[in-house]
C-alpha positions in Angstrom: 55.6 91.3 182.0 59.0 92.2 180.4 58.1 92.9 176.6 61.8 94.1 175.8 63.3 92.0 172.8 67.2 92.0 172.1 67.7 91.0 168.4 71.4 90.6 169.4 71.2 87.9 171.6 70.7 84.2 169.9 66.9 83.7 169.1 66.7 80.7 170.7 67.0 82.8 174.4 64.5 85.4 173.1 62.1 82.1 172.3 62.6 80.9 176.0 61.9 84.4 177.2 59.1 85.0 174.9 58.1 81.5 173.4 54.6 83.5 171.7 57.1 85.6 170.0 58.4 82.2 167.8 54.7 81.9 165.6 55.4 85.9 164.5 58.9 85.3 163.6 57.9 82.0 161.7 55.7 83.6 159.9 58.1 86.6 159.1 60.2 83.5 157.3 62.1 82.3 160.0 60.8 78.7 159.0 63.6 76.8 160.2 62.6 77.7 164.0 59.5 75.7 163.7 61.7 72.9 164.1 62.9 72.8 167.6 65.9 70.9 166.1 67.2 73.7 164.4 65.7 76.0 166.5 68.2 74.0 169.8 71.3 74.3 167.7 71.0 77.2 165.2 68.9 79.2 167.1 71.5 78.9 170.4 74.5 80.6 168.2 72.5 83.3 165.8 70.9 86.4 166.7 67.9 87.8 165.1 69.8 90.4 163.6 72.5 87.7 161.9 68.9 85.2 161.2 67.5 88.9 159.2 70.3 88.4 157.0 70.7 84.8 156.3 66.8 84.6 156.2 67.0 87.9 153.6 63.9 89.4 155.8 64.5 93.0 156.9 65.3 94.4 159.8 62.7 96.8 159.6 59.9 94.2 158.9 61.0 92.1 162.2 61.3 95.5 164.5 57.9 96.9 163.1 55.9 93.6 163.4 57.4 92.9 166.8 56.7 96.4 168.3 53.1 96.1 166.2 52.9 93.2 168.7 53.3 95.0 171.9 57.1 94.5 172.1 60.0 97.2 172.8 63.0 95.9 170.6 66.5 96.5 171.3 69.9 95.7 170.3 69.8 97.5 166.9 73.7 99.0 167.2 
């Protein structure tokens, strides 16, 4: 199983890679992706990393939770 995460690529292709990882980053308050709506058009232009910021969740919070989860996240540069 590939448990590598790029936070630069739109969330919507790490969901489709990794669709378990969407209840961790709706509970880290990326609400919005719950609804596969928004989650089909937002979530297809804007990265994790850009989501951290307009979400105002850290970057640090969504890295540590996801590797706490058994994932190896990259993209960080």
């Amino acid at each position: 199983m590939d448990n590598i995460i790029d936070v630069s690529i739109p969330v919507a292709e790490v969901i489709d890679k990794h669709p378990e990882v969407l209840e961790i980053l709706v509970e880290l308050g990326f609400k919005p992706l719950a609804n596969p709506i928004m989650r089909n058009t937002v979530g297809r232009k804007v990265s994790l990393k850009q989501g951290s910021k307009l979400e105002g969740t850290p970057m640090d919070k969504i890295v540590m939770t996801l590797e706490a989860n058994g994932y190896e996240v990259v993209g960080l540069d």
